[in-house]
PAZAPA-4460 file (N, C-alpha, C; in steps of 0.05 Angstrom, whole numbers, plus 32768, in hexadecimal, padded with zeros to 4 digits):
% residues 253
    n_x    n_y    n_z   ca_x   ca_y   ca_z    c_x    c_y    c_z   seq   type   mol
   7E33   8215   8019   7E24   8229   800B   7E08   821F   8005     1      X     A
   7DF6   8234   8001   7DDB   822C   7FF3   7DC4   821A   8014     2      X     A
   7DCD   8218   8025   7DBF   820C   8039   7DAD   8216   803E     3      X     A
   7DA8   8230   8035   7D88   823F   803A   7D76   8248   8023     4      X     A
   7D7F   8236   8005   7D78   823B   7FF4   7D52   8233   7FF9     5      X     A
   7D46   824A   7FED   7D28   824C   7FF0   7D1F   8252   8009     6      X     A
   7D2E   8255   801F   7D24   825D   803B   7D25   827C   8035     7      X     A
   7D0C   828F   8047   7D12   82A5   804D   7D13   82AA   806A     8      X     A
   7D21   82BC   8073   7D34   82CA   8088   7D27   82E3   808E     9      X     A
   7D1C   82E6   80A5   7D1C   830B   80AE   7D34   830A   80C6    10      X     A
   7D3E   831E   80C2   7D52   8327   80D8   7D4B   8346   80DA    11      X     A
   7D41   8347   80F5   7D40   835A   8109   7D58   8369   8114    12      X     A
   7D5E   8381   810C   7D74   8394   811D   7D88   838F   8100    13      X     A
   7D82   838F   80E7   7D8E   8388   80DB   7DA9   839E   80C4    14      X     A
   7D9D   83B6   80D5   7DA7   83D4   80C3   7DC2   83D1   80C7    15      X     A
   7DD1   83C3   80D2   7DF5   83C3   80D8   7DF7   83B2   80EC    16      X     A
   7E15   83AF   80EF   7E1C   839F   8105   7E18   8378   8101    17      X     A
   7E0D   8372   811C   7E0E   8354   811F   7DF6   834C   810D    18      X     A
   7DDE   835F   810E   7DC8   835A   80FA   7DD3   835C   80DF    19      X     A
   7DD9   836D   80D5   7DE8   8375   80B9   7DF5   8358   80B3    20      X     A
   7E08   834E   80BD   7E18   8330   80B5   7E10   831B   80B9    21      X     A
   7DF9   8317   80CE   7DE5   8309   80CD   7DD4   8307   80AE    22      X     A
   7DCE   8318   80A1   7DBA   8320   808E   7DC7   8317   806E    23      X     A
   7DDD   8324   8076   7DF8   831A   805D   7E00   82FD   8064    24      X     A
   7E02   82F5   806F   7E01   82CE   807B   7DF3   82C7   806A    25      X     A
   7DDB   82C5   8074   7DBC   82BA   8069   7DBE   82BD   8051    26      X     A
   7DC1   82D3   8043   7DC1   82DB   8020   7DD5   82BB   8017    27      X     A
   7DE3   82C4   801D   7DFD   82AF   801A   7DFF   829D   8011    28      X     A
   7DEE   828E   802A   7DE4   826F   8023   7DC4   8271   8018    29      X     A
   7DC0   827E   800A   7DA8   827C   7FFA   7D8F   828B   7FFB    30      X     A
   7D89   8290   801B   7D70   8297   8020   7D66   82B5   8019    31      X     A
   7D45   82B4   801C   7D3A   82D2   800D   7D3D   82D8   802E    32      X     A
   7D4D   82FA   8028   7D4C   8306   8044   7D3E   8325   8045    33      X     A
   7D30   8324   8058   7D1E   833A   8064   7D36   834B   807B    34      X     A
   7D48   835F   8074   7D51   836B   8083   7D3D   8389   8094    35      X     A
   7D40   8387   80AF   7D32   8395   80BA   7D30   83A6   80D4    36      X     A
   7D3B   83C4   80D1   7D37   83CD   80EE   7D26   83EC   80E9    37      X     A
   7D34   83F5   8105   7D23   840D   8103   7D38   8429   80F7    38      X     A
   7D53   841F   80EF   7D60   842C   80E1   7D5E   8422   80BC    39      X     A
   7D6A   8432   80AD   7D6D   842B   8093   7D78   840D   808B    40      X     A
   7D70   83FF   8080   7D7D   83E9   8080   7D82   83E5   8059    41      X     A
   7D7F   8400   8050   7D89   83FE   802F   7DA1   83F5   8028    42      X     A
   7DAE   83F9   803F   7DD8   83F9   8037   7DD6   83D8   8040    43      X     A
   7DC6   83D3   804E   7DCF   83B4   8051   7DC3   839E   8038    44      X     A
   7DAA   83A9   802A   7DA4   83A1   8017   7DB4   83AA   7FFE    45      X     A
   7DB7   83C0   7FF9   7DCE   83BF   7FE3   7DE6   83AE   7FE8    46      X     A
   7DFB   83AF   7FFC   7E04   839A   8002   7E08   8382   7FF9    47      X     A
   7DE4   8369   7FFB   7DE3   835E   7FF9   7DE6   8354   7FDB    48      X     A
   7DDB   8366   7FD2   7DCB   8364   7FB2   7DEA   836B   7FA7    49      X     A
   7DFD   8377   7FB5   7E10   837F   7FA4   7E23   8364   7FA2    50      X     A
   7E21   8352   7FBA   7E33   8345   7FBA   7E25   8320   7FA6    51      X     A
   7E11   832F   7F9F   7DF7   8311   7F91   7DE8   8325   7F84    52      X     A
   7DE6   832C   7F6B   7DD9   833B   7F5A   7DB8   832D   7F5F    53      X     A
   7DBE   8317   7F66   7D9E   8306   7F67   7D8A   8304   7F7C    54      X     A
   7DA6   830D   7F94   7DA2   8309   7FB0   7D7F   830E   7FAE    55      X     A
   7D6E   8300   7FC5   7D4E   8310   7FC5   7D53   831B   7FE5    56      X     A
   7D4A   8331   7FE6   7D53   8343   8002   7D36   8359   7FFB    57      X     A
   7D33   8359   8013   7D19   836D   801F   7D21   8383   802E    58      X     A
   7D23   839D   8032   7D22   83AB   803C   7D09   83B8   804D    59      X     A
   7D04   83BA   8068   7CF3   83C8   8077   7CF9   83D3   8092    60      X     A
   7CE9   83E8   8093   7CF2   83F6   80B4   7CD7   83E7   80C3    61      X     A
   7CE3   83E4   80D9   7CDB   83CD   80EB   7CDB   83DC   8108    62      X     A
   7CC6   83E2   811A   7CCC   83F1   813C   7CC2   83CD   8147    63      X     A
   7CD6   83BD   8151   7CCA   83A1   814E   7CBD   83A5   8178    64      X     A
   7CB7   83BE   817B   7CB1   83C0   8197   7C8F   83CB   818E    65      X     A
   7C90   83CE   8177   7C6E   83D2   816E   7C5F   83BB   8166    66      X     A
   7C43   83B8   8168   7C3E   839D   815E   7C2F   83A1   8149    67      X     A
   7C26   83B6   8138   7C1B   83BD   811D   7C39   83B8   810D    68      X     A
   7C4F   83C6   811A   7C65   83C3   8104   7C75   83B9   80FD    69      X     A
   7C79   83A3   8110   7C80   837F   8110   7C6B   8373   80F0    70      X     A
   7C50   8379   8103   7C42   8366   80F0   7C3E   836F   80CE    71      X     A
   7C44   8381   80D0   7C48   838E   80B4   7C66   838C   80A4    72      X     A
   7C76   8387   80B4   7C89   837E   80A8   7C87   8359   80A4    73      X     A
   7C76   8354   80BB   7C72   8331   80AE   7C69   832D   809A    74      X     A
   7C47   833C   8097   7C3E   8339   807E   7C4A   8344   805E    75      X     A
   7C59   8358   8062   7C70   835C   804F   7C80   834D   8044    76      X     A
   7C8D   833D   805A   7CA2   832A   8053   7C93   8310   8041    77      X     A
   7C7B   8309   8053   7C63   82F8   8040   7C5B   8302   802E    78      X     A
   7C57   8311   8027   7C52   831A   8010   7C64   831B   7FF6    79      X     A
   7C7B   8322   7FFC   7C98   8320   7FEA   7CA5   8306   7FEC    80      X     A
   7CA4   82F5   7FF6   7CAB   82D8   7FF5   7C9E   82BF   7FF9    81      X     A
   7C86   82C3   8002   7C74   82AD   8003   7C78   829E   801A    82      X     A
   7C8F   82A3   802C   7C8D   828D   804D   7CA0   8299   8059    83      X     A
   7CA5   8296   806A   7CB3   82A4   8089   7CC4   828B   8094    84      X     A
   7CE0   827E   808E   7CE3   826A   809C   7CFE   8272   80B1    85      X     A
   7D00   8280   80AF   7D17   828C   80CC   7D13   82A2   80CE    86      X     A
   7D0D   82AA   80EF   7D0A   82C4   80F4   7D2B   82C8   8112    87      X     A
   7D30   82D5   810B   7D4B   82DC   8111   7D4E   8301   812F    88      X     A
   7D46   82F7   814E   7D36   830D   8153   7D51   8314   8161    89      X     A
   7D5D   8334   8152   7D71   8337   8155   7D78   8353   815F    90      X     A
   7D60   8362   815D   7D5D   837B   8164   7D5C   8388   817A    91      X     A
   7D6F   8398   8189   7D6E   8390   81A3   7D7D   83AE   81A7    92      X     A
   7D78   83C4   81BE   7D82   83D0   81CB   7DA6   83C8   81E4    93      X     A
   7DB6   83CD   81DB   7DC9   83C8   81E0   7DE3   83DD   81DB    94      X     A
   7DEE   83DD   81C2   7E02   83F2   81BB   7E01   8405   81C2    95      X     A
   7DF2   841F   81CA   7DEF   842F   81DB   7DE4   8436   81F3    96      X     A
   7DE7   8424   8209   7DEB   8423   8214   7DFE   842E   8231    97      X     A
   7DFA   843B   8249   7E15   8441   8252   7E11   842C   826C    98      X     A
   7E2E   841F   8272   7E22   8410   828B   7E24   8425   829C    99      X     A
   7E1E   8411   82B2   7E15   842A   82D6   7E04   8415   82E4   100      X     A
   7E02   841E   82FA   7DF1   8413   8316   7DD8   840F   8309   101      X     A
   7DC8   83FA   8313   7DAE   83F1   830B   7DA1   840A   831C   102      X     A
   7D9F   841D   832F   7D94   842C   8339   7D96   8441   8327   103      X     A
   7DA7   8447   830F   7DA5   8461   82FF   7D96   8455   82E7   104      X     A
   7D81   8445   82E1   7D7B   8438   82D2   7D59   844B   82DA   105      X     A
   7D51   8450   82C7   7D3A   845E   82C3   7D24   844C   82C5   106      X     A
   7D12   844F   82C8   7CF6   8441   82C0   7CF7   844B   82A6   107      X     A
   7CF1   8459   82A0   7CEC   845C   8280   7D05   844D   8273   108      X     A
   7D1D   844F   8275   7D30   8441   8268   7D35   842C   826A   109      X     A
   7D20   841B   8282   7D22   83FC   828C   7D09   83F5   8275   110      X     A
   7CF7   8400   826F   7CD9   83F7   825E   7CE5   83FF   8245   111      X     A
   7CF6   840E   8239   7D02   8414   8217   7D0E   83F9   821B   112      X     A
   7D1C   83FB   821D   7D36   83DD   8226   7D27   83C3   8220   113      X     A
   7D08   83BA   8231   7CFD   83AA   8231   7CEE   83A5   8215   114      X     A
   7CD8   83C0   820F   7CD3   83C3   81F7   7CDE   83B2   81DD   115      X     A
   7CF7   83B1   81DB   7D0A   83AC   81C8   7D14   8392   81CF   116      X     A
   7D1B   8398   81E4   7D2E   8377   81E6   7D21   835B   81E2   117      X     A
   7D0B   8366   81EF   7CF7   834B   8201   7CE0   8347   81EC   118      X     A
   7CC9   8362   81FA   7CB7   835E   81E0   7CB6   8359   81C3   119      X     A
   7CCF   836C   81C1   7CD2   836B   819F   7CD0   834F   8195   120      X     A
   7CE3   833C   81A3   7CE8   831F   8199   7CC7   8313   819D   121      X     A
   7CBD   831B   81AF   7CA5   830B   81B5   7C95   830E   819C   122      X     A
   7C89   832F   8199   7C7C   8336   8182   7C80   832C   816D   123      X     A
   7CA1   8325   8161   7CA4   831D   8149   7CA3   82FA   8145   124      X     A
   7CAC   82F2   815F   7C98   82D8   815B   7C86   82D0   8163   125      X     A
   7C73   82DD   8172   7C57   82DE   8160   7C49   82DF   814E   126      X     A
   7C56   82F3   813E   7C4C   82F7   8122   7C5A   82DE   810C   127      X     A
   7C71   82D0   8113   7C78   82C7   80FA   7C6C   82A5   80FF   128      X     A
   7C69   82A2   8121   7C5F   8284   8127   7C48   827C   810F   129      X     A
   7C32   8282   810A   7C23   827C   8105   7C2A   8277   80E5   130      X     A
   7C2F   827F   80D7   7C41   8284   80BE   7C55   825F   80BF   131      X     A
   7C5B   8265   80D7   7C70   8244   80D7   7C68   822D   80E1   132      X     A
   7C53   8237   80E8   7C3D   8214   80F5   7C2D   8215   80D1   133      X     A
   7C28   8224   80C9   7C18   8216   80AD   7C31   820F   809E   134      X     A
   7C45   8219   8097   7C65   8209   808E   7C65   81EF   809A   135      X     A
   7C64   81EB   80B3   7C68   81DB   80C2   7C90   81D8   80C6   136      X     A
   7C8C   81EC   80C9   7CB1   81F7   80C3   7CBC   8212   80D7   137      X     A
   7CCB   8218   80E1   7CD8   8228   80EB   7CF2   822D   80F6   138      X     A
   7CFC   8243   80FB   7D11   824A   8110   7D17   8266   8117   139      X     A
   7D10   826F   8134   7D18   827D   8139   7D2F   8279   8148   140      X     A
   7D3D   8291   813F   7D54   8299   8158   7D4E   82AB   816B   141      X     A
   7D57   82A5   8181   7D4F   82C3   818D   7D6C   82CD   819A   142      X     A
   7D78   82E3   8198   7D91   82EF   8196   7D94   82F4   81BE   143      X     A
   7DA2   82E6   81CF   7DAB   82E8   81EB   7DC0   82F9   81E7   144      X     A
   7DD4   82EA   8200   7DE9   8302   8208   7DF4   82E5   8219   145      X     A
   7E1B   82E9   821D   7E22   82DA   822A   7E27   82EC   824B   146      X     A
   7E17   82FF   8245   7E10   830F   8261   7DF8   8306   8274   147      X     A
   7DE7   82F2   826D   7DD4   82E9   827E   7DE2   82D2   828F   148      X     A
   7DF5   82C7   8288   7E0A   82AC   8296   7E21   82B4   82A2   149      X     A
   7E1E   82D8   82A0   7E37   82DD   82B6   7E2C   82F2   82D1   150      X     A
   7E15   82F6   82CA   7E00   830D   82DE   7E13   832A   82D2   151      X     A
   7E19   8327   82C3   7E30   834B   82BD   7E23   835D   82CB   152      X     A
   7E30   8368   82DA   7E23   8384   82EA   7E25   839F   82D2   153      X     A
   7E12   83B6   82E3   7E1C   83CA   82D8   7E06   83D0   82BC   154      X     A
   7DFC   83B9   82B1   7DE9   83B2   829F   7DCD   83AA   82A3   155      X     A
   7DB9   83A8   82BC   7DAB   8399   82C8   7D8F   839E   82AB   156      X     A
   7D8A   83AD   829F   7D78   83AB   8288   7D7E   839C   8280   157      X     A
   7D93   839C   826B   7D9A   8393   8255   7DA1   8364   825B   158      X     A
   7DAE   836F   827B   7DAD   8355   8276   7D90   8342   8283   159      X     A
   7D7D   834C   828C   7D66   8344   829D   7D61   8348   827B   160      X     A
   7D64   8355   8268   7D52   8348   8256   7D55   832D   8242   161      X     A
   7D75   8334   823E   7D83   830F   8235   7D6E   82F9   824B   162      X     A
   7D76   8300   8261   7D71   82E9   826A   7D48   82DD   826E   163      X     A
   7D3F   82F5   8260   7D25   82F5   8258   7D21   82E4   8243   164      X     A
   7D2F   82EA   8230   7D30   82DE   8209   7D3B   82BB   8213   165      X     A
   7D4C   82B8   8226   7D55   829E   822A   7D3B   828A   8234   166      X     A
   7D2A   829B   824E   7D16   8287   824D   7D03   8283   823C   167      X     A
   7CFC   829D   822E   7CE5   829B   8218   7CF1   8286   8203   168      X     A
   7D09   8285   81FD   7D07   8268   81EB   7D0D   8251   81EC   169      X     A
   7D0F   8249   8209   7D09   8240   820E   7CEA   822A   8219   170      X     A
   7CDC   8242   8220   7CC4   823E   8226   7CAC   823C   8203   171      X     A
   7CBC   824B   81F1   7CAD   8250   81DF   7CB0   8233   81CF   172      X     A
   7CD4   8229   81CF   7CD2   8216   81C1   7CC6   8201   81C4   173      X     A
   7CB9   81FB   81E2   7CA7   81E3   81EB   7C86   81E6   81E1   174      X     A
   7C82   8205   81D6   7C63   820E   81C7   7C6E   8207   81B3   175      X     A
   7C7E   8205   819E   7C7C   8208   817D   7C8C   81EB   8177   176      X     A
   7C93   81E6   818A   7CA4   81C7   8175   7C92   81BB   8166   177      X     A
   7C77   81B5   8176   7C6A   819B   8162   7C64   81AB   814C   178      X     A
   7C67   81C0   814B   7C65   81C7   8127   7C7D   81C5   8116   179      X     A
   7C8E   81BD   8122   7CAE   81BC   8113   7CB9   81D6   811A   180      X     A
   7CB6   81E6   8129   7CC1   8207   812D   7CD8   81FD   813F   181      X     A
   7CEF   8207   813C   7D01   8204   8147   7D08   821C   8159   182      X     A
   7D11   821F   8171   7D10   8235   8181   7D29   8241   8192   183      X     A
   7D3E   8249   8193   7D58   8246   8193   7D61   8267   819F   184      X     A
   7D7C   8268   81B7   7D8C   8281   81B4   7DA5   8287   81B2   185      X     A
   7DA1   8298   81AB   7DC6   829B   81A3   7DCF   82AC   81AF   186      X     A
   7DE9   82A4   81BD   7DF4   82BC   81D6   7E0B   82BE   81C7   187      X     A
   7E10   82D9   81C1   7E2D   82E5   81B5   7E35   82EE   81D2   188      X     A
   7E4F   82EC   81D4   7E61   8305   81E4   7E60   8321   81E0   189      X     A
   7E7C   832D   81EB   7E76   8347   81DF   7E82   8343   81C8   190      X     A
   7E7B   8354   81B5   7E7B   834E   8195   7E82   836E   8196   191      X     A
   7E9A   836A   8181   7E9E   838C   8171   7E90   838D   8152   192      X     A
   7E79   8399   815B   7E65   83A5   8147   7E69   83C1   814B   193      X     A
   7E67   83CD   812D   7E6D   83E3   812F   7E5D   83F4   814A   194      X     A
   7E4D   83FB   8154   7E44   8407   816C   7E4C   83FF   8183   195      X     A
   7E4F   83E4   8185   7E6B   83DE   819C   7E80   83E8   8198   196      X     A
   7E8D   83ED   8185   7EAD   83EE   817B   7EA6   8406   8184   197      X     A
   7E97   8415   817D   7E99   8438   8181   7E96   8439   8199   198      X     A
   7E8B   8430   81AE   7E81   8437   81C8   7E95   8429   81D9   199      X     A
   7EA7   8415   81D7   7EB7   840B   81EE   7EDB   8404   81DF   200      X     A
   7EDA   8408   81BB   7EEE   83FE   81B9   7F10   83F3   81C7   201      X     A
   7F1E   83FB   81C5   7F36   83EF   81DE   7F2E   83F4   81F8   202      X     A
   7F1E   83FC   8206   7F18   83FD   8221   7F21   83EB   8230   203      X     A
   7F27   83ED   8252   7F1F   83DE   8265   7F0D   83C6   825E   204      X     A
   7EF8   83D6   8259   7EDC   83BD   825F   7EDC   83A6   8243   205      X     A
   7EE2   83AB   8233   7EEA   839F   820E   7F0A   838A   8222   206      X     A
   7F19   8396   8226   7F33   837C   822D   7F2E   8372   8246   207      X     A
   7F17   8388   8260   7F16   8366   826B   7F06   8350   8266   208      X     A
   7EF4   835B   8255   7EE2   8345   824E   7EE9   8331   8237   209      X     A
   7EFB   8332   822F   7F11   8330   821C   7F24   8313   8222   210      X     A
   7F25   8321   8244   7F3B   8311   8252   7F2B   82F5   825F   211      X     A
   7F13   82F5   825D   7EFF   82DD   826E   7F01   82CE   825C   212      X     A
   7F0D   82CB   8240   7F09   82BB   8225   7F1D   82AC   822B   213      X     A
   7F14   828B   821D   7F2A   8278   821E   7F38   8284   81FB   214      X     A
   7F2B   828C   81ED   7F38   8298   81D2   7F3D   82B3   81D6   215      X     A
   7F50   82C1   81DD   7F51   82D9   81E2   7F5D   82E7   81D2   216      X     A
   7F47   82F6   81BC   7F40   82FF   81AE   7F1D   8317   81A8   217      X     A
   7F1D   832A   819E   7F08   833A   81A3   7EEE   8329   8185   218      X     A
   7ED8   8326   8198   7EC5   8312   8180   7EBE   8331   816F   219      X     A
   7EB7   831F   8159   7EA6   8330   813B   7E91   8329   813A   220      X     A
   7E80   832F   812B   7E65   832C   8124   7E64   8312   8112   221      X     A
   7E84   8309   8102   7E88   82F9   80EB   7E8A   82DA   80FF   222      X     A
   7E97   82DA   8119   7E90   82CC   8126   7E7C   82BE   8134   223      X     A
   7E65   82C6   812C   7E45   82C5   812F   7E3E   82B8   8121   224      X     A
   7E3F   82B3   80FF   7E3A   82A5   80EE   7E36   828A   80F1   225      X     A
   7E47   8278   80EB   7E4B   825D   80F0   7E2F   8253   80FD   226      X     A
   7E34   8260   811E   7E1F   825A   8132   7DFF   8260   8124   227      X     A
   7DFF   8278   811B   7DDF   8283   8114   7DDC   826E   80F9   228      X     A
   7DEB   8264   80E6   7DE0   8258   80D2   7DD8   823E   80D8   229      X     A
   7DE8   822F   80ED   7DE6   821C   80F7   7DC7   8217   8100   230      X     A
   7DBF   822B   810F   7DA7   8230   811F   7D92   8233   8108   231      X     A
   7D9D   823F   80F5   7D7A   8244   80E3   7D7F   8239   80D1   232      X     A
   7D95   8218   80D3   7D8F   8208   80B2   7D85   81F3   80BF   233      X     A
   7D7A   81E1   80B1   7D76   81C0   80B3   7D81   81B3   80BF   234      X     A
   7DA2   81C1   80C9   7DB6   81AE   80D9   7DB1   81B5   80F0   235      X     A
   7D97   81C3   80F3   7D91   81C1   8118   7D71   81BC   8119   236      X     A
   7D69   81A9   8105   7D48   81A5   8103   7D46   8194   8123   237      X     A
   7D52   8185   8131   7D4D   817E   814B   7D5D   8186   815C   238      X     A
   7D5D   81A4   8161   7D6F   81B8   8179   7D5C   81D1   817B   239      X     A
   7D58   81CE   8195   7D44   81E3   8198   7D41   81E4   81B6   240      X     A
   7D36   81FE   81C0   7D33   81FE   81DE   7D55   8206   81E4   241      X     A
   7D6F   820F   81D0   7D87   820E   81E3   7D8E   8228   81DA   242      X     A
   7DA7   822F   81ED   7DB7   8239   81E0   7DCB   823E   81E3   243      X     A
   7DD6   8247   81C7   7DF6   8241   81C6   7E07   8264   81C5   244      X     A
   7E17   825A   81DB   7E25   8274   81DF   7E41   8275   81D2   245      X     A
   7E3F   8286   81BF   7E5A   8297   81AE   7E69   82A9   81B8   246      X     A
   7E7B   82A0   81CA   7E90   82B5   81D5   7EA9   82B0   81E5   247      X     A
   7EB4   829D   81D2   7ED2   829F   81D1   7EDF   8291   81E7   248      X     A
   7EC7   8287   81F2   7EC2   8272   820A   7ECF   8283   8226   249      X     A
   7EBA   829F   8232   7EBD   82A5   823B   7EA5   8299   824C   250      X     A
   7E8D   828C   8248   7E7A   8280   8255   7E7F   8265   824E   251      X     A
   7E83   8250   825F   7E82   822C   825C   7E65   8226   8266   252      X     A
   7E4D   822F   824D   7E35   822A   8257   7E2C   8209   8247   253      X     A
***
């Protein structure tokens, strides 16, 4: 407990789901958290506050595919806590989703997709880098998929954009280390978050993907934890450039 006492936290995509328990994590162990999407994110802040009368939690609507309204939620967050030391880029087009042939894949619905997945993470660390080279402190995460290490068909957006977020932090973490910024991704499986659960629950596609697991078992969002705090405390101040995939060891990456 307490490992993120005085750190603050933005988490992106944070109105429910894997962002939502992400956000309730962070409170947890201490840190001031900036919950943030382009849905309501009040229920996840009451939440917080309900479960820590003291909890410090931010609420803001965030389009993190805009770059006025990224940066307005940075300066916000600076403003209400005085430093930015994990940014958590988690916001991502996915849950609705329908798979199909990469040929029924729109241009317009190949550039929304991108918007979000790819840019968004870029935008938001852009805006928070500079904030963590005068700290001389950082960590981002940036949220993958254990779908870029299996080529999953059927998905060709969604996963051409994991496997976008995987080089960018890689490549990013070789720009920001010498400031102490730590640069890191996290590949969940498929995870039953509520918009997954609604969109594939007992299906075919939910038990065979189910069945590729050496733990065979359907992951949670609560199974994410461990990994993400790991990544944005002190016990990964020299881990950076990797990432670690959460999924039940359906990928031996």
């Amino acid at each position: 407990m307490d490992r993120l006492t005085d750190r603050v936290a933005i988490v992106t995509g944070a109105a429910q789901g894997i962002g939502a328990t992400y956000a309730r994590a962070l409170s947890a162990e201490g840190a001031s958290v900036v919950v943030t999407d382009i849905d309501d994110c009040g229920p996840v802040r009451e939440d917080i506050t309900r479960a820590n009368s003291n909890a410090a939690v931010l609420s803001l609507h965030t389009d993190v595919s805009d770059e006025q309204s990224v940066q307005s939620m940075v300066d916000e967050a600076l403003s209400a806590f005085g430093r930015i030391d994990i940014l958590i880029n988690n916001a991502a087009i996915f849950g609705q989703l329908t798979p199909g042939p990469f040929e029924a894949i729109s241009p317009a619905e190949w550039d929304e997709l991108m918007a979000v997945n790819v840019k968004g993470p870029f935008l938001c660390a852009r805006a928070v880098v500079p904030i963590m080279r005068r700290q001389k402190y950082g960590k981002i995460i940036n949220i993958a998929s254990g779908t870029l290490f299996k080529g999953t068909p059927n998905l060709l957006h969604y996963v051409s954009s994991k496997g976008a977020i995987l080089a960018m932090s890689r490549s990013l973490s070789r720009e920001v280390g010498h400031d102490g910024i730590c640069v890191n991704s996290l590949a969940p499986g498929l995870t039953m978050s509520e918009n997954v659960r609604a969109r594939t629950g007992h299906t075919e596609q939910a038990d065979a993907n189910m069945a590729t697991r050496a733990i065979k078992r359907p992951e949670t969002p609560e199974d994410l934890v461990g990994a993400m705090l790991f990544l944005a405390s002190s016990d990964s101040d020299f881990t950076t450039g990797q990432c670690l995939v959460v999924d039940g060891g359906s990928v031996n990456h």
